[in-house]
Residue frames as qw, qx, qy, qz and C-alpha x, y, z in Angstrom:
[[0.764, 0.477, 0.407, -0.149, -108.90, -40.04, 167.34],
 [0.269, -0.487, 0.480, 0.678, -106.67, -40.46, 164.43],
 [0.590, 0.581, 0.013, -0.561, -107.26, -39.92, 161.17],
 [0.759, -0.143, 0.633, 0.046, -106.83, -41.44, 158.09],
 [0.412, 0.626, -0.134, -0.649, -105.90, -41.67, 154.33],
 [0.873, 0.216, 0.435, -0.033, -106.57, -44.12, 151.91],
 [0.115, -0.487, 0.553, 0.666, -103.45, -44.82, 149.31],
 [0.763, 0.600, 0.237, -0.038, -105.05, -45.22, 145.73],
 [0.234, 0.856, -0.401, -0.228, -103.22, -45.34, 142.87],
 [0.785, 0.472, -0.381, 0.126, -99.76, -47.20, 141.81],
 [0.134, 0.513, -0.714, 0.457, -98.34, -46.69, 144.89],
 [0.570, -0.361, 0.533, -0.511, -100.90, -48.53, 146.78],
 [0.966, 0.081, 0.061, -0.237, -101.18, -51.05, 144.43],
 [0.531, 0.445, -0.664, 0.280, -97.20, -52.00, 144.49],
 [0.323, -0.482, 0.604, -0.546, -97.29, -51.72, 148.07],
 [0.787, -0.006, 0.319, -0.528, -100.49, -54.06, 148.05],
 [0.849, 0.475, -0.154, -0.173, -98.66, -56.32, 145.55],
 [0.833, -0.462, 0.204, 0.225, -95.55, -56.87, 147.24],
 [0.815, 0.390, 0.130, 0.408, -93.26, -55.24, 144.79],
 [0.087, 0.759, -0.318, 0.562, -92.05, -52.23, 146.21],
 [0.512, -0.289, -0.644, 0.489, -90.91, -52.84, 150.05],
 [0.292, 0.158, 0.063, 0.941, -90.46, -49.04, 150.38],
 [0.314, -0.251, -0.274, -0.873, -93.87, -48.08, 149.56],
 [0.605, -0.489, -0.608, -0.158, -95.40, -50.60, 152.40],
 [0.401, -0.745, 0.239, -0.476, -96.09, -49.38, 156.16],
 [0.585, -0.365, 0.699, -0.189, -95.68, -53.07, 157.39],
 [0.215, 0.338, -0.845, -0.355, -94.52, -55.64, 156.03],
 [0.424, 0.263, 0.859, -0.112, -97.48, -57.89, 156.67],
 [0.488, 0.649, 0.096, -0.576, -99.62, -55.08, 154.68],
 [0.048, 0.504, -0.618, -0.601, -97.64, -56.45, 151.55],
 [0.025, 0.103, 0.937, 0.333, -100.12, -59.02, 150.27],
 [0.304, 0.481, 0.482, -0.666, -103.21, -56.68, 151.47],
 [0.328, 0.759, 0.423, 0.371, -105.51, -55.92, 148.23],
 [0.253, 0.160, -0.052, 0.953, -104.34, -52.25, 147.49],
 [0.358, -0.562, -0.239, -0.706, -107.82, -50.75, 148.72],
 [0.692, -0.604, -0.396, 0.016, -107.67, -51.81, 152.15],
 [0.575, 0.307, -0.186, 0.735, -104.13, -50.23, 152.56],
 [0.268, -0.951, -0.089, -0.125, -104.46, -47.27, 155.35],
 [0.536, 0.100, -0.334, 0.769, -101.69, -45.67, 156.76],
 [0.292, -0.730, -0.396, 0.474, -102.18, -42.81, 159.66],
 [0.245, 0.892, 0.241, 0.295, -102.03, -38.90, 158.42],
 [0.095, 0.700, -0.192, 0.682, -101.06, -38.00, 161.50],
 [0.498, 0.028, -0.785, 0.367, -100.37, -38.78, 164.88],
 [0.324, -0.608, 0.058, -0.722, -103.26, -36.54, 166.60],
 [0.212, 0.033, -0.925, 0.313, -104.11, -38.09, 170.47],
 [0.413, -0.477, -0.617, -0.471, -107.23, -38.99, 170.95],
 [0.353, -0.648, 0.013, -0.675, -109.54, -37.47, 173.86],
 [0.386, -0.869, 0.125, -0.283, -108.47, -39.19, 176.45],
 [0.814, -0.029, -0.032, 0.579, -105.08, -39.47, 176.06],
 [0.051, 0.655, -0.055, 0.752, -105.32, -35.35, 175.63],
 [0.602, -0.708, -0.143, -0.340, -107.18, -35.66, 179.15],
 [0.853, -0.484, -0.136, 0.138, -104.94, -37.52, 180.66],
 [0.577, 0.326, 0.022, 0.749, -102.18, -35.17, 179.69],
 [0.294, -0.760, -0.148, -0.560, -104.54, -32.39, 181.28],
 [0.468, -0.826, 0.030, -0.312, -105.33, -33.14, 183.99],
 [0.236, 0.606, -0.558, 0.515, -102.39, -32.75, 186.80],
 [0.420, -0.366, -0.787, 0.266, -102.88, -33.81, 190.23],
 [0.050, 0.476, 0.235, -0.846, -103.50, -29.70, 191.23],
 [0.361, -0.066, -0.518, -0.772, -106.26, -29.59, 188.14],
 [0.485, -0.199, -0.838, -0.152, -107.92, -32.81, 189.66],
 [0.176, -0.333, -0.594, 0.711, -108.07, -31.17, 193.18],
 [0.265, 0.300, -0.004, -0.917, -109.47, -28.10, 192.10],
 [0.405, 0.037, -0.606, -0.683, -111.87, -29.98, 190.21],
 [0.414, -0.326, -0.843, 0.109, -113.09, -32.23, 193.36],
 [0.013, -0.241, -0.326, 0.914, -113.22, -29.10, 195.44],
 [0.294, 0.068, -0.298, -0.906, -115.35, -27.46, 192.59],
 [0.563, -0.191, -0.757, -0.273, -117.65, -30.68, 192.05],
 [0.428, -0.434, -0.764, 0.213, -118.34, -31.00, 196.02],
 [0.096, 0.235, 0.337, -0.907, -118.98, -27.31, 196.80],
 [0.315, -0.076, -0.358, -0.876, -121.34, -27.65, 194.12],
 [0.546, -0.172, -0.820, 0.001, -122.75, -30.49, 195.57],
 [0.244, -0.243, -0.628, 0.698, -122.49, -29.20, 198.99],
 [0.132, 0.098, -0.210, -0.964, -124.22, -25.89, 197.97],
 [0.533, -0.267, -0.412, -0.689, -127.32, -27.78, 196.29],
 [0.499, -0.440, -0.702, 0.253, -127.69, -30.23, 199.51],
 [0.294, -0.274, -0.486, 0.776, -127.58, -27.23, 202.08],
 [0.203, 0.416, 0.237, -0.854, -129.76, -25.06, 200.43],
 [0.209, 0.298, 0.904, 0.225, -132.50, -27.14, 198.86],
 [0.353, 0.773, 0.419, -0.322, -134.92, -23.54, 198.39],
 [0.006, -0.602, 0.375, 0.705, -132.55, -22.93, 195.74],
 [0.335, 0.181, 0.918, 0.113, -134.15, -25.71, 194.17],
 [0.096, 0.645, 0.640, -0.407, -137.53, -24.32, 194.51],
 [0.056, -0.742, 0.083, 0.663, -136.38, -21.03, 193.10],
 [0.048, -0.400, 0.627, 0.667, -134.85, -22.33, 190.18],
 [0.132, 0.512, 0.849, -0.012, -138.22, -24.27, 189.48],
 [0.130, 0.804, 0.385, -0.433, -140.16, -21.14, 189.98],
 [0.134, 0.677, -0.339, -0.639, -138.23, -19.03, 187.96],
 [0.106, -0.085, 0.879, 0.458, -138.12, -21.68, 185.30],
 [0.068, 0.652, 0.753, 0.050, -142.48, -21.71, 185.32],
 [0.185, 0.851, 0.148, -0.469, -142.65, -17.93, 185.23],
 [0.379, -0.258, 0.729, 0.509, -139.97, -18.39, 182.39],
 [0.112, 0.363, 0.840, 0.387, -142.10, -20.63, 180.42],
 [0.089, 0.626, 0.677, -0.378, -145.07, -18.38, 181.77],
 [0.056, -0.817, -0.094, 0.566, -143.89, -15.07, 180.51],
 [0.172, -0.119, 0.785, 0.583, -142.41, -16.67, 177.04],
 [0.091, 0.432, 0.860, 0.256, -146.07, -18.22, 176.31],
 [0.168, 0.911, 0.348, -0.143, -148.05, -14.85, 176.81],
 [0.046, -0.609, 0.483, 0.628, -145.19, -12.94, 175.22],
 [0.198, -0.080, 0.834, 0.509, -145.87, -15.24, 172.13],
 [0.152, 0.507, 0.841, -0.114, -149.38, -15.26, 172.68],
 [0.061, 0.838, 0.074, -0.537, -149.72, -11.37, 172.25],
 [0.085, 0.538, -0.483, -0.685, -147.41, -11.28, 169.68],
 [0.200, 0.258, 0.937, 0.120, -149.68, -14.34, 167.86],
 [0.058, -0.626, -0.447, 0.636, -152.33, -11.76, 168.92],
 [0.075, 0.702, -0.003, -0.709, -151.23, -8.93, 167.22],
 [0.085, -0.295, 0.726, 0.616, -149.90, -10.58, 163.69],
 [0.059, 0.445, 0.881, 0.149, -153.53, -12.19, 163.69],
 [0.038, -0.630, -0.057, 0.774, -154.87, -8.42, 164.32],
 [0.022, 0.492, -0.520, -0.698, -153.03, -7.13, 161.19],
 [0.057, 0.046, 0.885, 0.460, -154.26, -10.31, 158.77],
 [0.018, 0.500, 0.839, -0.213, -157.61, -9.40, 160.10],
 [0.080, 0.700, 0.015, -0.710, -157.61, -5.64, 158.93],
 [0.038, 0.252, -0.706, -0.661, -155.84, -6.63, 155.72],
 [0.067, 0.356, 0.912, 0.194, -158.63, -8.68, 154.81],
 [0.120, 0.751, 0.516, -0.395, -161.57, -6.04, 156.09],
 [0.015, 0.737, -0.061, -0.672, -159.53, -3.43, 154.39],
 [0.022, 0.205, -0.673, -0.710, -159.03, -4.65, 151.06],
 [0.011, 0.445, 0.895, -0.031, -162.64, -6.01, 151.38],
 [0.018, -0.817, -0.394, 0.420, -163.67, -2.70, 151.81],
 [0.394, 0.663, 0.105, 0.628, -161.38, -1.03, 149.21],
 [0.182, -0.971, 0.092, 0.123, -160.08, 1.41, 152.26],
 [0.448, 0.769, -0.372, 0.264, -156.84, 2.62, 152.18],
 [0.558, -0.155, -0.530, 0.619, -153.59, 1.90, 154.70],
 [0.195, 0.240, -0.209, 0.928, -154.34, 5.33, 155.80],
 [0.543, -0.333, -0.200, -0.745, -157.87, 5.36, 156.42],
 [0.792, -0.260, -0.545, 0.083, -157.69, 1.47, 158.44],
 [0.654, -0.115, -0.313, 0.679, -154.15, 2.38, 160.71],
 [0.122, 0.774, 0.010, 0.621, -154.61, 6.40, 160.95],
 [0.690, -0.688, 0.058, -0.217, -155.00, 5.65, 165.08],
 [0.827, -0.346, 0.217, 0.386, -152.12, 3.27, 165.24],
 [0.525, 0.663, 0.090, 0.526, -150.15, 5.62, 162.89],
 [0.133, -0.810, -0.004, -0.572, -150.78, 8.62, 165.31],
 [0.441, -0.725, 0.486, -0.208, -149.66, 7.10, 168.42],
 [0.946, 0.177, -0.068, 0.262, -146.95, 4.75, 167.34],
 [0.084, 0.642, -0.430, 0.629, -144.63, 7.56, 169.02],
 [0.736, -0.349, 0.341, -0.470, -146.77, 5.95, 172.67],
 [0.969, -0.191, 0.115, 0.104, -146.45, 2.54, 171.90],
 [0.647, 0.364, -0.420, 0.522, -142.56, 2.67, 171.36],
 [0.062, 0.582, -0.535, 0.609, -142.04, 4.83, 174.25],
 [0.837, -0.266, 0.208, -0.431, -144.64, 2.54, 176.41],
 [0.990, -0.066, -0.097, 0.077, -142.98, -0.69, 175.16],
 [0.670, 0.216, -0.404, 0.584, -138.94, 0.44, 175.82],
 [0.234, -0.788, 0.180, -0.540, -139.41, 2.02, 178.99],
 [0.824, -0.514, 0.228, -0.065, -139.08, -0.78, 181.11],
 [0.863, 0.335, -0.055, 0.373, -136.39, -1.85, 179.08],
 [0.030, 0.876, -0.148, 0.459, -135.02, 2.17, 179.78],
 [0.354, -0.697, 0.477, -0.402, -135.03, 1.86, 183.49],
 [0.923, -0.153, 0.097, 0.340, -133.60, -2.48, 183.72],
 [0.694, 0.472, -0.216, 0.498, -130.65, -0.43, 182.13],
 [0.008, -0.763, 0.192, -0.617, -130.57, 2.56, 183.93],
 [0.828, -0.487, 0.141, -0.238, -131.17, 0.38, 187.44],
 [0.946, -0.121, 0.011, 0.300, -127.97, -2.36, 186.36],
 [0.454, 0.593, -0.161, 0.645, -125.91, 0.79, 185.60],
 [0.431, -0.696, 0.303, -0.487, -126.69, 2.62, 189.14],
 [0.942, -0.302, 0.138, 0.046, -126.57, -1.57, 190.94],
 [0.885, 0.059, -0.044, 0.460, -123.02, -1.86, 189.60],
 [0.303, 0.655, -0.042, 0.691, -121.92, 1.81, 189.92],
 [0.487, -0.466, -0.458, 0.580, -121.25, 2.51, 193.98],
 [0.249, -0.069, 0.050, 0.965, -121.16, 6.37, 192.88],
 [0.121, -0.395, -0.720, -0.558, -124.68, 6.35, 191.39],
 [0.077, 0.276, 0.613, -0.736, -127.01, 8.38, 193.09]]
């Protein structure tokens, strides 16, 4: 894709007037109105004239290879299919009650705030419970998190015992 720059000014409008030669790209351009005038910036080559510069005739192999194992791959083993389905509905499954809880919990909170300033209590007097074990829920909600690390460190580590 090449680019472009419009000549304004005195120089496009000699060009565009036919009094300079100098200042026209082509000599037909010399009776153009000066605002139509373009001339190229820059000779960039456009995508696929880059491509065809790419690709080689050893790129193009390796790219049919690549394209028919993949092919080959999803025809021969059509329960990868399946799989990637499944895993794509527990996905969505485990997103929407993850959101749902956390929907849950923020609707919770607006529901105290409201009782508690209704009531004139304090933050201390509402939350004292979720105050006191807010050590538990941190260590309850990054454990599993704990041991996925500790498990992909031991799965990639042959030494790991």
């Amino acid at each position: 894709m090449q680019s472009y720059k419009y000549i304004t000014g005195e120089a496009a409008k000699k060009s565009a007037y036919g009094s300079t030669a100098a200042a026209s790209p082509c000599l037909s351009w010399q009776f153009t109105p000066w605002f139509l005038v373009i001339t190229s910036m820059d000779n960039k080559p456009t995508y696929r004239e880059r491509f065809k510069q790419w690709i080689t005739l050893d790129r193009a192999t390796d790219l049919t290879v690549d394209i028919f194992l993949i092919i080959f791959d999803v025809l021969t083993h059509p329960i990868l299919i399946v799989v990637r389905i499944f895993r794509w509905f527990m996905n969505l499954w485990f997103v929407d009650r993850l959101k749902r809880m956390a929907r849950w919990v923020a609707h919770w909170f607006e529901r105290k705030r409201a009782y508690r300033l209704k009531h004139g209590h304090g933050i201390w007097r509402t939350y004292w419970w979720l105050i006191l074990l807010s050590p538990v829920i941190i260590m309850l909600i990054a454990t599993p998190f704990w041991f996925w690390v500790e498990f992909k460190s031991c799965w990639n580590d042959p030494l790991c015992e």
